[in-house]
Z-matrix of the N, CA and C atoms (Angstrom, degrees):
N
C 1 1.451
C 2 1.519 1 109.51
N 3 1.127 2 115.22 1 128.53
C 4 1.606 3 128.16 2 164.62
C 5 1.439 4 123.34 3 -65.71
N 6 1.031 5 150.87 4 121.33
C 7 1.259 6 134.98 5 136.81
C 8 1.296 7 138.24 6 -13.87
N 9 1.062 8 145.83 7 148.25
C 10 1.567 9 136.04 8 -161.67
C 11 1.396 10 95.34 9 -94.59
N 12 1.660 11 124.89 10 -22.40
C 13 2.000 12 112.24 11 174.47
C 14 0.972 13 96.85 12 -90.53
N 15 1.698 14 136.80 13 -0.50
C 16 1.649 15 123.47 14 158.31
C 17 1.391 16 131.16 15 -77.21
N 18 1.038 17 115.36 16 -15.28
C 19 1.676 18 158.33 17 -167.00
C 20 1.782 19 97.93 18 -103.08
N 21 0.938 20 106.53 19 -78.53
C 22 1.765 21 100.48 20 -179.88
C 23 1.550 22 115.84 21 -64.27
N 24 1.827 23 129.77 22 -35.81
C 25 1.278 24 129.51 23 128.49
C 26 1.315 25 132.24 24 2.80
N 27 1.831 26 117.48 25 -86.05
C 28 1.328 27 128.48 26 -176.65
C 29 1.156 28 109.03 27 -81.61
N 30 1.408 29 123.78 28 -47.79
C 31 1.474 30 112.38 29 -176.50
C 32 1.260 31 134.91 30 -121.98
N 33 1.661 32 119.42 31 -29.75
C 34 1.685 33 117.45 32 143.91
C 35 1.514 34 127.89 33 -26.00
N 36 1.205 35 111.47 34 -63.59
C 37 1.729 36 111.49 35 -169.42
C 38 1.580 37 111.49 36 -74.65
N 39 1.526 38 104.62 37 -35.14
C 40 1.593 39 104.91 38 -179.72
C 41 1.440 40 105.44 39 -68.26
N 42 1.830 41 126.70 40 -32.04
C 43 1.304 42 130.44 41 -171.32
C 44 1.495 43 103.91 42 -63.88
N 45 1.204 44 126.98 43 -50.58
C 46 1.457 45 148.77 44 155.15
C 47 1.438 46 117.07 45 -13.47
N 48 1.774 47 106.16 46 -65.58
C 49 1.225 48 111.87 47 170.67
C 50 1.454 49 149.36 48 -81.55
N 51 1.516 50 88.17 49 -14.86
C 52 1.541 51 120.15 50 166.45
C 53 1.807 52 104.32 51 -73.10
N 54 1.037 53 121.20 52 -58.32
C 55 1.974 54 120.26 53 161.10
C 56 1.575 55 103.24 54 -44.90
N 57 1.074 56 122.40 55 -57.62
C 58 1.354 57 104.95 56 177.51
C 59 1.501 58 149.34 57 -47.69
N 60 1.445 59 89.45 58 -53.88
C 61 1.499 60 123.53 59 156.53
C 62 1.733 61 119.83 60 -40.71
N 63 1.126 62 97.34 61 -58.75
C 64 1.784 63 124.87 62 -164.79
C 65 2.091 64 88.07 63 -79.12
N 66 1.217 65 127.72 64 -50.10
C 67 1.161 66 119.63 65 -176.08
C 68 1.924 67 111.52 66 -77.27
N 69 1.241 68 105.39 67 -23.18
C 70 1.871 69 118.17 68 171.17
C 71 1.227 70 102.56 69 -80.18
N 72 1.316 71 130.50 70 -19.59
C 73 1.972 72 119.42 71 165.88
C 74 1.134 73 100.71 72 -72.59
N 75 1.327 74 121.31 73 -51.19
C 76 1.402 75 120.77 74 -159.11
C 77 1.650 76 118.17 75 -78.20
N 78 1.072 77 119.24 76 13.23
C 79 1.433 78 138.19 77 165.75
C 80 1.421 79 113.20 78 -118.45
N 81 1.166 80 115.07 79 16.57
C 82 1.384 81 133.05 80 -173.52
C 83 1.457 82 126.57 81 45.76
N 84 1.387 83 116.38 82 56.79
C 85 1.166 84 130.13 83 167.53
C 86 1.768 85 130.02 84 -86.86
N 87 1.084 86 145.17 85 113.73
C 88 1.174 87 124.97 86 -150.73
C 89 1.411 88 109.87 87 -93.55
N 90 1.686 89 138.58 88 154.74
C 91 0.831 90 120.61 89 -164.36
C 92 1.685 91 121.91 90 -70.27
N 93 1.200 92 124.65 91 -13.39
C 94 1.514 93 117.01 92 171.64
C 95 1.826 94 109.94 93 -68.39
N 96 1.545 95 104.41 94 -33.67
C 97 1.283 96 85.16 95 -172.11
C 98 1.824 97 100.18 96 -79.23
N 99 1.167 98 123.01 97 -28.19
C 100 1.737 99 116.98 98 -175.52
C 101 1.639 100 94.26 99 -50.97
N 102 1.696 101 113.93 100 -58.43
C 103 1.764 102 104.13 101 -173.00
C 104 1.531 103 120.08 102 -27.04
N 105 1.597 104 90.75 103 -48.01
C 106 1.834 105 108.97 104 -171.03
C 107 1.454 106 116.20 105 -56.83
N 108 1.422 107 106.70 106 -51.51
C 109 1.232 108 133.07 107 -174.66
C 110 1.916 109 113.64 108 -67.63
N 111 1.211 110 106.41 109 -22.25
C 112 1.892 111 107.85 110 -170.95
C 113 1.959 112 88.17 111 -127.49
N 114 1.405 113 130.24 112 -1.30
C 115 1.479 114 109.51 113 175.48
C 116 1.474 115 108.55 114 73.80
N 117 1.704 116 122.45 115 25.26
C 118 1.481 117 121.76 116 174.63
C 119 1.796 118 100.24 117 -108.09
N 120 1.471 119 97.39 118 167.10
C 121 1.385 120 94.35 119 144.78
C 122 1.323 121 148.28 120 -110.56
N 123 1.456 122 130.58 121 138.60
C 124 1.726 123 121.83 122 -165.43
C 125 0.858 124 110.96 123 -17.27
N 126 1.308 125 127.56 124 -45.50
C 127 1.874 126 132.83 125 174.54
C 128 1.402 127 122.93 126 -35.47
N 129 1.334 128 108.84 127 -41.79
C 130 1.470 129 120.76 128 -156.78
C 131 1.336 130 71.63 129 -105.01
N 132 1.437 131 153.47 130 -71.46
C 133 1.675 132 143.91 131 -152.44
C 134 1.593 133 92.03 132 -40.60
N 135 1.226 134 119.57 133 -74.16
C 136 1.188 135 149.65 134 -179.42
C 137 2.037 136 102.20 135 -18.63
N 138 1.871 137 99.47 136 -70.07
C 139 1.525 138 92.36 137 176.28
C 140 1.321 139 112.09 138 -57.68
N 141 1.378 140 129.09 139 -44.46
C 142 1.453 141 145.23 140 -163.75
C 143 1.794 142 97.70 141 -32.92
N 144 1.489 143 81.75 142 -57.79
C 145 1.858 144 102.09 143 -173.78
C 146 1.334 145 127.50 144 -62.58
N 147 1.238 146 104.35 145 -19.19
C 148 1.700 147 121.64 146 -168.12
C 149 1.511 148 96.63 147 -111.21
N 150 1.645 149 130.49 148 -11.14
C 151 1.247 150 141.03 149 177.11
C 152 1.474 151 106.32 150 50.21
N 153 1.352 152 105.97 151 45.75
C 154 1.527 153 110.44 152 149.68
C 155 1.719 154 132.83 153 -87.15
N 156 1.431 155 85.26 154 -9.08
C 157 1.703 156 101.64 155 173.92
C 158 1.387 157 101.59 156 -132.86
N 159 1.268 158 106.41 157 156.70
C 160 1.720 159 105.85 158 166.48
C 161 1.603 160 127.84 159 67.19
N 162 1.710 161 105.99 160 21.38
C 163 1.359 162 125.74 161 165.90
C 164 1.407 163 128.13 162 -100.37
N 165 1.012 164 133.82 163 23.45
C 166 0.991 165 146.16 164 176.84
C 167 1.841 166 123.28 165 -69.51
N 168 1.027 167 85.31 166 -40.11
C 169 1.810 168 104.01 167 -167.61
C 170 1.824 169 101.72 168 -144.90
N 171 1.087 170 103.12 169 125.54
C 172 1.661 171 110.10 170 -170.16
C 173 1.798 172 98.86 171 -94.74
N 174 1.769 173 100.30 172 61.82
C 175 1.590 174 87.13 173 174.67
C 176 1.460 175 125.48 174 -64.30
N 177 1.344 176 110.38 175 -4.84
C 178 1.691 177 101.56 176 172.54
C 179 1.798 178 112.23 177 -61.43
N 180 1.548 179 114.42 178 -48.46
C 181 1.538 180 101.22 179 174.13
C 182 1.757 181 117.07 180 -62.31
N 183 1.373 182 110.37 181 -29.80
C 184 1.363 183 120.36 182 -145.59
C 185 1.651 184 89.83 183 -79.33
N 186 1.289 185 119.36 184 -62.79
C 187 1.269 186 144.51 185 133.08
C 188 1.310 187 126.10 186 -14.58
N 189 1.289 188 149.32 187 -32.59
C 190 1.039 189 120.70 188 -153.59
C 191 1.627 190 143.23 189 -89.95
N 192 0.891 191 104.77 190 12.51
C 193 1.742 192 114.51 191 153.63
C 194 1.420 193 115.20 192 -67.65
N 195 1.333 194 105.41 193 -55.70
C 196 1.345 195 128.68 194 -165.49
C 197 2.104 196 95.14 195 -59.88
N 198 1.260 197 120.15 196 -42.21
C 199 1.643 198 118.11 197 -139.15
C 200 1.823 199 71.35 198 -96.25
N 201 1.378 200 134.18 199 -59.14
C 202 1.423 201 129.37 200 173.37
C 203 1.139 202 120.46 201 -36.51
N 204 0.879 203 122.36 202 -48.50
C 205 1.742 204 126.62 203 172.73
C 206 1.280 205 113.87 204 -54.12
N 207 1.585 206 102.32 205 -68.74
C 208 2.085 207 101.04 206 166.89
C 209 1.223 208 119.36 207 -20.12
N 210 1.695 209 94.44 208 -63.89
C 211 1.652 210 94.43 209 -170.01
C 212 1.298 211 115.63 210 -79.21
N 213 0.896 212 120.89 211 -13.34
C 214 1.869 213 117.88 212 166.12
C 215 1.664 214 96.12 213 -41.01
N 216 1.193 215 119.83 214 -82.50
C 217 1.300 216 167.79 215 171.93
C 218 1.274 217 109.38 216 -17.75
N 219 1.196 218 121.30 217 -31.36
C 220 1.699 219 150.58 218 -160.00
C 221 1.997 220 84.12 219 -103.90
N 222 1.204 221 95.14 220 -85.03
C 223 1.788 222 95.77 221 -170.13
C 224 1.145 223 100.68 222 -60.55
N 225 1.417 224 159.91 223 -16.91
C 226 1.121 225 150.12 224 170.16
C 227 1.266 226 115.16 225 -75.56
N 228 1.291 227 119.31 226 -17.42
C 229 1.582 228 127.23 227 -174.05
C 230 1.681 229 105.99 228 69.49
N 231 1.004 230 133.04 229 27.86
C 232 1.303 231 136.94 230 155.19
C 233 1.775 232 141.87 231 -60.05
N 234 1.575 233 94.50 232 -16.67
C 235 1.501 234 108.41 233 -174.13
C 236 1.470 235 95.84 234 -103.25
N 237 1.383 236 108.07 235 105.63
C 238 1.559 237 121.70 236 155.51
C 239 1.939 238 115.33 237 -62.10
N 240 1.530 239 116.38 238 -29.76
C 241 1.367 240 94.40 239 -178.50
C 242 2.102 241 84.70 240 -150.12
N 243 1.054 242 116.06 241 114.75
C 244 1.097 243 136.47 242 176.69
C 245 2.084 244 109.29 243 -66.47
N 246 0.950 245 101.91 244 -28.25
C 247 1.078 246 125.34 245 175.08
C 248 1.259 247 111.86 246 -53.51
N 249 1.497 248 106.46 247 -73.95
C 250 1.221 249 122.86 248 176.68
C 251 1.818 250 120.55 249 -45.30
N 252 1.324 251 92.53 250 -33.83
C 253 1.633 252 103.16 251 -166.09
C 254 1.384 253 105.70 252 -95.84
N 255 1.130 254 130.81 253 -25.16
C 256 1.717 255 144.38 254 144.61
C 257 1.635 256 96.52 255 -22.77
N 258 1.897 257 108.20 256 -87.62
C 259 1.153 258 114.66 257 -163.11
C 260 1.636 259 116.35 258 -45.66
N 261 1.300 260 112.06 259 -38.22
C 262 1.465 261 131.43 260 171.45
C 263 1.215 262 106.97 261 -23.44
N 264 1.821 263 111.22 262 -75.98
C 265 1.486 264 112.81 263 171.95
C 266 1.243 265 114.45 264 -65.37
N 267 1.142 266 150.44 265 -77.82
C 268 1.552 267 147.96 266 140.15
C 269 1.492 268 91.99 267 49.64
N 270 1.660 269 109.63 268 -92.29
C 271 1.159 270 129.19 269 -176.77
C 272 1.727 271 124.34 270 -44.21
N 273 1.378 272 99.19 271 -57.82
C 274 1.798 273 98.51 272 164.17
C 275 1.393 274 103.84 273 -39.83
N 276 1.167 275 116.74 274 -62.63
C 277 1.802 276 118.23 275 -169.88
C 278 1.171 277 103.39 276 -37.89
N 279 1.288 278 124.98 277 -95.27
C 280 1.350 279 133.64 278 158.21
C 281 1.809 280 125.39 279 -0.28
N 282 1.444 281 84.09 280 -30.07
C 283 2.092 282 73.43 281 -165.07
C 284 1.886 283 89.59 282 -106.27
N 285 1.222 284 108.41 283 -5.48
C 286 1.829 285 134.22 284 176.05
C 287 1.456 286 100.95 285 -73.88
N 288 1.313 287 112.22 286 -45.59
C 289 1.367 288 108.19 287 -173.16
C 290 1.884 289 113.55 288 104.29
N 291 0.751 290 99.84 289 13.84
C 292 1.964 291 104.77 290 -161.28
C 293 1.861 292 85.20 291 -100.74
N 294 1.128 293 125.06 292 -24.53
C 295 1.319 294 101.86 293 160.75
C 296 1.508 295 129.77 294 -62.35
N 297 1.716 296 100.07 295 -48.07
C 298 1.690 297 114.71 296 -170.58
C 299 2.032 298 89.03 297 -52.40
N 300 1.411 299 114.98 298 -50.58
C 301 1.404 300 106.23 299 -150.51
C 302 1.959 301 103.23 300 -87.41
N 303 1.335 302 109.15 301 6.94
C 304 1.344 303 113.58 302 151.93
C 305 1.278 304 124.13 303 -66.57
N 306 1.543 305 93.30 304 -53.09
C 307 1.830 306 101.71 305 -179.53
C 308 1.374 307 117.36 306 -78.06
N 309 1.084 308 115.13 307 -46.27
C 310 1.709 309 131.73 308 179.65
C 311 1.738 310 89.64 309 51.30
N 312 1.532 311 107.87 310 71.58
C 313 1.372 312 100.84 311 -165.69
C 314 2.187 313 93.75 312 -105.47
N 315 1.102 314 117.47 313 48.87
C 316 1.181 315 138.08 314 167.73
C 317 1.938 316 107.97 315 50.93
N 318 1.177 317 104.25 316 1.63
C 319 1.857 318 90.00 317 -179.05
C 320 1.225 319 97.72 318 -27.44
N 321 1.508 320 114.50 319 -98.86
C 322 1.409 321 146.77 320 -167.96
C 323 1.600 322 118.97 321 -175.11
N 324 1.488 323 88.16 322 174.14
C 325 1.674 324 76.54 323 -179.49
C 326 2.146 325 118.05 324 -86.44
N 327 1.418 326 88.18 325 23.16
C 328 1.469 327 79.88 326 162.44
C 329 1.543 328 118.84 327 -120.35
N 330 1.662 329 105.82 328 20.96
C 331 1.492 330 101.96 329 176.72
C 332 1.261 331 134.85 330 -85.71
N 333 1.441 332 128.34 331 135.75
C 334 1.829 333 124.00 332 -168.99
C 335 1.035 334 105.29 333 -128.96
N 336 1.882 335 123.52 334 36.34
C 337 1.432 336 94.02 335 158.37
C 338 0.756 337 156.15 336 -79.55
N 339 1.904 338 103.91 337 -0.49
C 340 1.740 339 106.92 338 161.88
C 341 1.346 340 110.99 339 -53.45
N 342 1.389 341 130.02 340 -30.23
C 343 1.555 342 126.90 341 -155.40
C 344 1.265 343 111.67 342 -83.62
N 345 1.778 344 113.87 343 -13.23
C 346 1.567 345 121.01 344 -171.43
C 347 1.319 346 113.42 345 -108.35
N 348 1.280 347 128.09 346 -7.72
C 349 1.359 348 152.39 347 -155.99
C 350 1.481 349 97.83 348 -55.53
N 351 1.261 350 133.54 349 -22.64
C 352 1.553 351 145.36 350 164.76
C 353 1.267 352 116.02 351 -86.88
N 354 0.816 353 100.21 352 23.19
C 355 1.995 354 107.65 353 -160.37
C 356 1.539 355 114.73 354 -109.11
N 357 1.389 356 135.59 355 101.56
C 358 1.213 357 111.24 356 -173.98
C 359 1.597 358 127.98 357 -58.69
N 360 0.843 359 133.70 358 -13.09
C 361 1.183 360 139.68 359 140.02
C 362 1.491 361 125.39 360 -14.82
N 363 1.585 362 117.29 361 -38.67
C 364 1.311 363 114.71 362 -170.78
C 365 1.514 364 100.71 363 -110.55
């Protein structure tokens, strides 16, 4: 069993950036400027595109209000902290449940510790 920050780690944030990426071509962004623009390198644009990284979870459908908006937001130069707006979706996922059924890390079906993971408690 994984951890749920091992799980949002390997394949949440890369799934994230791979929707991003893949929706910033398609508005015709080229991949050096997406690197510039999300803090990756061509390398990683590059796997994003070839979906050797960041396939796990197809947040562009799951997502997609949420990943359109970014990128509005992104080419508009509107996002003061990208970071912030990452965790944003991050969190939908998480409170969606698409983490628990990543991990299927056997609690049960009444477990939320993705949902408490901010929680001093944990």
């Amino acid at each position: 069993m994984k951890s749920p920050c091992e799980v949002i780690v390997w394949d949440v944030l890369p799934s994230i950036r791979a929707a991003l990426t893949e929706e910033l071509i398609e508005r015709g962004l080229s991949q050096k400027e997406i690197s510039k623009k999300l803090g990756i390198t061509p390398a990683a644009v590059s796997l994003y595109l070839s979906k050797k990284r960041g396939y796990k979870i197809d947040v562009k459908n799951v997502m997609k209000v949420e990943i359109k908006e970014l990128a509005n937001d992104i080419i508009q130069g509107n996002v003061n902290n990208l970071v912030l707006k990452t965790c944003e979706i991050c969190m939908k996922l998480r409170r969606d449940k698409v983490v628990c059924e990543l991990n299927k890390c056997g609690v049960n079906d009444e477990c939320d510790i993705c949902l408490n993971l901010n929680s001093s408690k944990v």
